[in-house]
Backbone as CSV, one residue per row, in Angstrom:
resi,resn,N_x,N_y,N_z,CA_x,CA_y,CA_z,C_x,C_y,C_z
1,UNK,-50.352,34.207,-45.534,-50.037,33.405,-44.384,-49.359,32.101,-44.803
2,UNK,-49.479,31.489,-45.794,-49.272,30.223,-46.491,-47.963,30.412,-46.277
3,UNK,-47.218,31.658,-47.245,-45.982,31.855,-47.886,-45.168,32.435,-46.246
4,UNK,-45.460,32.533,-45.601,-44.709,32.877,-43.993,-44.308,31.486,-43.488
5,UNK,-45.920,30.901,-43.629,-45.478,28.902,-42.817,-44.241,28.220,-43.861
6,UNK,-44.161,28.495,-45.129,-43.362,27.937,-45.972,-41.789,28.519,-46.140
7,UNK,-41.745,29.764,-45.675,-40.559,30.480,-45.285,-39.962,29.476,-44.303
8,UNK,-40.850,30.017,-43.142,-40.375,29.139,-41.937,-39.980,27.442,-41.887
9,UNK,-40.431,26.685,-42.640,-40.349,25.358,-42.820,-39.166,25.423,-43.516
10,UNK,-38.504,26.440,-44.736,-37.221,25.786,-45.084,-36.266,26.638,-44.105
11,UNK,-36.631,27.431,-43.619,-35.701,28.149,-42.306,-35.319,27.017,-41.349
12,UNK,-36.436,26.537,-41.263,-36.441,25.433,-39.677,-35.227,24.076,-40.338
13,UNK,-35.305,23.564,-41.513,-35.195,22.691,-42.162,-33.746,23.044,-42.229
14,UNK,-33.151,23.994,-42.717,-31.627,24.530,-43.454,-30.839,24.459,-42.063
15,UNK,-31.697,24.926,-41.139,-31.203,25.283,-39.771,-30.800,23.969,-39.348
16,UNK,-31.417,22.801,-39.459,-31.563,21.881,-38.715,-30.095,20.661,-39.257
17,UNK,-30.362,20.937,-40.706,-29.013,20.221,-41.304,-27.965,20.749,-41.037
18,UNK,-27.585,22.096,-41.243,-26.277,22.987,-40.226,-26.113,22.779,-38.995
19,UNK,-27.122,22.455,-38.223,-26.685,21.823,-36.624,-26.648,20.573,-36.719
20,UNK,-26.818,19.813,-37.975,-26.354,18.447,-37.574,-25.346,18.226,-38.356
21,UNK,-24.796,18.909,-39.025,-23.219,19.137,-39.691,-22.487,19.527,-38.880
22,UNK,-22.556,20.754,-38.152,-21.817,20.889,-36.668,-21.861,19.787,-35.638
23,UNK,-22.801,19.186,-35.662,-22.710,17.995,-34.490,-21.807,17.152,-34.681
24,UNK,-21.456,16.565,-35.987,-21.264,15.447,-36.558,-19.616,15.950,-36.448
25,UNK,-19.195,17.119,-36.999,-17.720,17.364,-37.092,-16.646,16.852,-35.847
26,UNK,-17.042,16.699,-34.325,-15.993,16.256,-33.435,-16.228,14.587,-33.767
27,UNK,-17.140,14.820,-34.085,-17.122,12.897,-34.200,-16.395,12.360,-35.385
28,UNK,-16.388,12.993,-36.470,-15.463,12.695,-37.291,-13.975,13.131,-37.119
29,UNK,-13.940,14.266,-36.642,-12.417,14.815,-36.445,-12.001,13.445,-35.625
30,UNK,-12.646,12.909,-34.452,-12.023,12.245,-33.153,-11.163,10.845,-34.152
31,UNK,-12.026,10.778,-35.265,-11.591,9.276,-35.572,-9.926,8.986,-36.429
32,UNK,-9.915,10.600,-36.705,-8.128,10.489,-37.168,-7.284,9.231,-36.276
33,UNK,-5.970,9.125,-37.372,-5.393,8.904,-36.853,-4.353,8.700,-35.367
34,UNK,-4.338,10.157,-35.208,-4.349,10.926,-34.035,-2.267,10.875,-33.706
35,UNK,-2.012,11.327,-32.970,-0.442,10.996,-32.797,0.183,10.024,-31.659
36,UNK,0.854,9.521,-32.473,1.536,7.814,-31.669,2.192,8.556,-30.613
37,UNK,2.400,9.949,-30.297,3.529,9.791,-29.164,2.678,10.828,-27.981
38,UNK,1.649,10.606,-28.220,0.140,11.622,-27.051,1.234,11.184,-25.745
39,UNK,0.569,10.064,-25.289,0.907,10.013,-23.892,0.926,8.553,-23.754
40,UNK,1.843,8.575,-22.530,2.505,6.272,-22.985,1.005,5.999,-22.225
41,UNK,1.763,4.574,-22.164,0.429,3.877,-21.361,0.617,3.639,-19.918
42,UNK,-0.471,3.447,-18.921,-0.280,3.438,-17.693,0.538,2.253,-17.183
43,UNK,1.712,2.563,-15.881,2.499,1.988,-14.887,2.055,0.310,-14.894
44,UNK,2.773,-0.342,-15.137,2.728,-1.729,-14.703,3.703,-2.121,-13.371
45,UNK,2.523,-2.610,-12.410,3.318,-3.282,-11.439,3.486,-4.595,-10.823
46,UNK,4.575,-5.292,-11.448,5.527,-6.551,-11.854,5.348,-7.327,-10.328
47,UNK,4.899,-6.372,-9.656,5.246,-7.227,-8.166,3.799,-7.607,-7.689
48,UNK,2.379,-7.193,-8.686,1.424,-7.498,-7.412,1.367,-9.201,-8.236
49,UNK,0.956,-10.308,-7.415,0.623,-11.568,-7.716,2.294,-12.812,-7.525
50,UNK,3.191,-12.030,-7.430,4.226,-12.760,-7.213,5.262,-12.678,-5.928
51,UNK,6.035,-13.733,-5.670,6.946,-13.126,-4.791,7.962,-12.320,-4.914
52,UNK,8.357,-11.258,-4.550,9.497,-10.412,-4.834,10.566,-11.086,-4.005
53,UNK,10.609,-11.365,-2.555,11.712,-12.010,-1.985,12.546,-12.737,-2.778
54,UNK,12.122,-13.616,-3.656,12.821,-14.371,-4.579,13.375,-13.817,-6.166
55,UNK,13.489,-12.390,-5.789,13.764,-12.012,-7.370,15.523,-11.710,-6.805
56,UNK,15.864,-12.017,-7.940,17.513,-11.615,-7.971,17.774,-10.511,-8.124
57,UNK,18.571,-9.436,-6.663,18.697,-8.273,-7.083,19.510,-7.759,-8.134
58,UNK,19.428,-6.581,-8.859,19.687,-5.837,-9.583,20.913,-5.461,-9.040
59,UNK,22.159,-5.806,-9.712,23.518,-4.974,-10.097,23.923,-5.277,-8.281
60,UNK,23.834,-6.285,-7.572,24.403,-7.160,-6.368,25.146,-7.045,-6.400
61,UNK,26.727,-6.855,-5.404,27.362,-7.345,-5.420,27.936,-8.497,-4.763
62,UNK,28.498,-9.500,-5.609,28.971,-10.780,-4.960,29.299,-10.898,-3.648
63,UNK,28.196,-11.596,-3.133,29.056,-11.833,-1.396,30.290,-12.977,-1.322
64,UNK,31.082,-11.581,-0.141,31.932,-12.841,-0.076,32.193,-13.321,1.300
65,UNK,32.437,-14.462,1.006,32.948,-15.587,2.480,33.844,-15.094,2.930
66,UNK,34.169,-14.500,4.604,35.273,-14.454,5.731,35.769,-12.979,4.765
67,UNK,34.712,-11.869,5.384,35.172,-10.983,4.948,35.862,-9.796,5.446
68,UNK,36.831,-9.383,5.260,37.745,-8.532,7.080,37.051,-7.374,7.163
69,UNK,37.478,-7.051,7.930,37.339,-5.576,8.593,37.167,-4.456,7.463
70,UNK,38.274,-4.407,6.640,38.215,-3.575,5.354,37.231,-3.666,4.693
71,UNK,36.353,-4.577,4.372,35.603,-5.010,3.410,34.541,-4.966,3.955
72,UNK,33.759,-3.575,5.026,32.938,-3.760,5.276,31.838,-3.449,4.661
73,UNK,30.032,-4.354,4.290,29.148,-3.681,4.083,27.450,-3.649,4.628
74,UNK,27.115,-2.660,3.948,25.732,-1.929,4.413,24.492,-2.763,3.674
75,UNK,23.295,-3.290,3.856,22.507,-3.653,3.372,21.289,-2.366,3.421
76,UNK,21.100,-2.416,2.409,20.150,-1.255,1.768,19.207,-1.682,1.198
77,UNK,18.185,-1.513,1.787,16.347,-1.914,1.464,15.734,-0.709,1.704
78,UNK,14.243,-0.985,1.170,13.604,-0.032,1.367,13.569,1.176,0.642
79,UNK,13.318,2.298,0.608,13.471,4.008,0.588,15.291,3.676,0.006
80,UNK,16.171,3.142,0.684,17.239,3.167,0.423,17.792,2.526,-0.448
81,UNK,17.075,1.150,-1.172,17.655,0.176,-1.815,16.764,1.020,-3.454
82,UNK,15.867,1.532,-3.112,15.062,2.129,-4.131,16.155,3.345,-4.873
83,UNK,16.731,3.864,-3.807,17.291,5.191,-4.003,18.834,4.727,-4.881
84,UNK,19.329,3.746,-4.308,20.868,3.253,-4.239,20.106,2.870,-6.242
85,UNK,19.111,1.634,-6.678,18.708,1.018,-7.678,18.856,2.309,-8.759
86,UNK,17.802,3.251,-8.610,17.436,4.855,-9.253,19.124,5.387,-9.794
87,UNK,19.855,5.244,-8.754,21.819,6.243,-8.569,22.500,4.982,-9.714
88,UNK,22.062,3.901,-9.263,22.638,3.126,-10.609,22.471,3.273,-12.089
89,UNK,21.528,3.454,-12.239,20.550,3.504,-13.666,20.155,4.739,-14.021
90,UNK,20.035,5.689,-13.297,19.356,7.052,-13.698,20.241,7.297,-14.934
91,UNK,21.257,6.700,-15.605,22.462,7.315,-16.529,22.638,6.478,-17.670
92,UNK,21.961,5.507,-17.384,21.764,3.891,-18.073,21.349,4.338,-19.451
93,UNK,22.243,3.524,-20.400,21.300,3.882,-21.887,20.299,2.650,-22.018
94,UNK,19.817,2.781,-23.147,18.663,1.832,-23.494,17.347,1.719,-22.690
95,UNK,16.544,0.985,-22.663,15.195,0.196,-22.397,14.989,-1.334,-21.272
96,UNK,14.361,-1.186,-20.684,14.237,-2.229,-19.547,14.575,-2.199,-18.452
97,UNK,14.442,-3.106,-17.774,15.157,-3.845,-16.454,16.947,-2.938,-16.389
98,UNK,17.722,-3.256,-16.825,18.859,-2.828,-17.380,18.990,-1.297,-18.006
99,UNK,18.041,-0.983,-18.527,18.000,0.385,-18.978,18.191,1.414,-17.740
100,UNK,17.291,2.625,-18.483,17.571,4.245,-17.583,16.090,4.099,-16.517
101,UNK,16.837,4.225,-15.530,15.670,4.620,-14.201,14.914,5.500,-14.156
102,UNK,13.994,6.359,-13.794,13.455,7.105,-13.512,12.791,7.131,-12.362
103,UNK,12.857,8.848,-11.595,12.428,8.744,-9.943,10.634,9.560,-10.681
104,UNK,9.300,9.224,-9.806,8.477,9.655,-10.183,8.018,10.261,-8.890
105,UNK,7.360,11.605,-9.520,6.799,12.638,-8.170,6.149,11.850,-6.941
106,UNK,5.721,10.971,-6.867,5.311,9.975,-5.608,6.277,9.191,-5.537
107,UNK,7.471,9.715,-5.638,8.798,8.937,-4.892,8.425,7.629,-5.115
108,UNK,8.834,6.872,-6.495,8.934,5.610,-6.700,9.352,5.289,-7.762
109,UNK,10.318,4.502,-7.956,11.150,4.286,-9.225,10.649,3.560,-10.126
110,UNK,10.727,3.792,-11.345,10.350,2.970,-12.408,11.068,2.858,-13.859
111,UNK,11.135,1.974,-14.706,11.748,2.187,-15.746,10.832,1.565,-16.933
112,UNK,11.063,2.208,-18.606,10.117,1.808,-19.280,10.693,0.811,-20.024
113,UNK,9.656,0.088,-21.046,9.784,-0.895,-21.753,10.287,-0.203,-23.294
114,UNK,10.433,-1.676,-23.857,10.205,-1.217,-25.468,9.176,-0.370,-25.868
115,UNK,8.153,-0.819,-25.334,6.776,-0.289,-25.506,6.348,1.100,-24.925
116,UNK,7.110,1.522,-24.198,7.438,2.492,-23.505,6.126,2.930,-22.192
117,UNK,5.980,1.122,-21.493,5.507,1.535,-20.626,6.125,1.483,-19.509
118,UNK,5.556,1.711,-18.378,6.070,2.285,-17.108,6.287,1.183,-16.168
119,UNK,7.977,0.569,-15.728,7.307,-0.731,-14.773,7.692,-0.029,-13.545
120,UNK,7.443,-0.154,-12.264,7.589,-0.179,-10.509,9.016,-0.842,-10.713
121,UNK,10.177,-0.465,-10.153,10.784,-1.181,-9.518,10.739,-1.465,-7.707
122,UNK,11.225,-2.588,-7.427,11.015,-2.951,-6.197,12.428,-3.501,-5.716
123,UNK,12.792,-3.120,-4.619,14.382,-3.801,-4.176,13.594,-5.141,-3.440
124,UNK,14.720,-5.778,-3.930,14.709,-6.927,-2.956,14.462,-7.320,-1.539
125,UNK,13.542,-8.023,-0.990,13.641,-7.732,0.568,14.415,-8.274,0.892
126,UNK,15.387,-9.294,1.177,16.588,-9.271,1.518,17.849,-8.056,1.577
127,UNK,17.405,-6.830,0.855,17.972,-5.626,0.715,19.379,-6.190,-0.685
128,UNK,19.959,-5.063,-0.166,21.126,-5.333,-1.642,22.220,-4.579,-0.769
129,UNK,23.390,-5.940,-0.818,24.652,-5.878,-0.229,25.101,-4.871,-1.022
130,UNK,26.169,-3.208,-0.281,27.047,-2.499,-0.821,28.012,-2.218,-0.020
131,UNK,29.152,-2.212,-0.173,30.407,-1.153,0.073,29.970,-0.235,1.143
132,UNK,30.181,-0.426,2.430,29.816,0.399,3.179,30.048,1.980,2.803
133,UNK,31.410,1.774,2.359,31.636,3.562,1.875,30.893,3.910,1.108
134,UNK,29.979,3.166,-0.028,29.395,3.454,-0.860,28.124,3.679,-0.823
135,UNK,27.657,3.411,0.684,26.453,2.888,1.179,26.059,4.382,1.818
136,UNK,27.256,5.191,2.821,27.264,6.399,3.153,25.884,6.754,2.590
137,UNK,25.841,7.403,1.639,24.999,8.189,0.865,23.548,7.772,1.276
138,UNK,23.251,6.644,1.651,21.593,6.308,1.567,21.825,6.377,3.208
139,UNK,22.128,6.594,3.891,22.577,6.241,5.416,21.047,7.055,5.830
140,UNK,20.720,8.268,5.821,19.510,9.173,6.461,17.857,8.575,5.480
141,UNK,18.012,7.667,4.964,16.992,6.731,4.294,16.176,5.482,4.869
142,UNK,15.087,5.086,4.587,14.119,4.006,5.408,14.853,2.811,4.895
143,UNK,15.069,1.634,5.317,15.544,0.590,5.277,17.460,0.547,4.953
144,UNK,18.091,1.021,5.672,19.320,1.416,5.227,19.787,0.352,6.804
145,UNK,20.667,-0.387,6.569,20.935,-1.394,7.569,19.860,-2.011,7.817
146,UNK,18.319,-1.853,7.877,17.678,-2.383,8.555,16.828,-1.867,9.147
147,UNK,17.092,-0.730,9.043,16.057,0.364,9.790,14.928,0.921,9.115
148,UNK,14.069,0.679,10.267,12.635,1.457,9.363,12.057,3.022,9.327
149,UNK,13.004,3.663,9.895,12.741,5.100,10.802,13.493,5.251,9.263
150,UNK,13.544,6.716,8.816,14.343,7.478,7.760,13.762,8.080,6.659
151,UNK,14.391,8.942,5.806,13.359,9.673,4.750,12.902,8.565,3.854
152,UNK,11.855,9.072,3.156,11.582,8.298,1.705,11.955,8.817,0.439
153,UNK,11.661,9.006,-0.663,12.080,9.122,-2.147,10.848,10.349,-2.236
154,UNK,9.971,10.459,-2.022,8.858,11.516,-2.143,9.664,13.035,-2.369
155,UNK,10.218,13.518,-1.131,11.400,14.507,-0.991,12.216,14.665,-2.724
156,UNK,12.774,13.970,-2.650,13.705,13.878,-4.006,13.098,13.973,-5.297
157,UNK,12.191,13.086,-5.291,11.219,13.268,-6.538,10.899,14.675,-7.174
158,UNK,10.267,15.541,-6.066,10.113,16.576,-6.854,11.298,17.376,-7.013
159,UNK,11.974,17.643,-7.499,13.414,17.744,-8.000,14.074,17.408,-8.757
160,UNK,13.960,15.967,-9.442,14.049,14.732,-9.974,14.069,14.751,-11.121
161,UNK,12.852,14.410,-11.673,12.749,13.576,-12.843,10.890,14.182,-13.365
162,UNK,10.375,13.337,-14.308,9.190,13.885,-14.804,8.095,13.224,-13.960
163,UNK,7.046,13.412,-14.121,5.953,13.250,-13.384,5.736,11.804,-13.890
164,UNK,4.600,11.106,-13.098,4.114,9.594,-14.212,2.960,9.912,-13.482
């Protein structure tokens, strides 16, 4: 009977260090290095805590004084000034403000950093003066002249660009 309890004690014992060698292995695996390019870091958005009204729009064009008939244009905000910002930049080389746009599956534009995180862009609420002919294109869009009735960017997105 002795030599059964003493079996069992280094059974129980051998057993017990093998399940705590298995335990221990994700905890050591986790602490690698791991790879720099997993997944960026989450969306920064530039607009909560400040005023946006006062930001200088993006790629404006110059208004001008006593302007004729020919020279007519469309102010584009909203769904539309988002969409018109995205048609500028979606082609853009480099990083930033200035860089390549991107439309994201919840219809909202953003572009990344050096760092390659994610910022919100936001149009100007004053909207952003264009070329009426040029303006055409956002015409069936929310804030396009002024109007709040019209599609949003949601639609387009999935079609688009990658997820965020």
């Amino acid at each position: 009977m002795n030599t059964i309890y003493r079996e069992r004690k280094i059974v129980s014992r051998l057993l017990a260090v093998l399940l705590s060698a298995l335990l221990t292995v994700p905890l050591l695996s986790s602490c690698g290095g791991g790879s720099r390019t997993a997944t960026p870091p989450p969306p920064v958005d530039d607009t909560i805590g400040r005023n946006v009204s006062n930001r200088v729009p993006v790629n404006q064009p110059e208004a001008k004084k006593g302007l004729s008939t020919g020279q007519k244009v469309a102010i584009l905000a909203g769904a539309a000034g988002l969409y018109y910002l995205y048609n500028k930049h979606k082609n853009a080389q480099g990083e930033g403000a200035e860089g390549k746009y991107y439309l994201s599956k919840n219809g909202r534009v953003y572009y990344r950093d050096a760092e390659h995180r994610a910022h919100w862009v936001t149009p100007p609420r004053e909207g952003i003066r264009v070329p009426e002919s040029e303006a055409q294109q956002y015409r069936d869009f929310q804030g396009y002249n002024g109007r709040s009735t019209g599609r949003d960017l949601s639609g387009i997105a999935s079609s688009a660009a990658p997820a965020l």
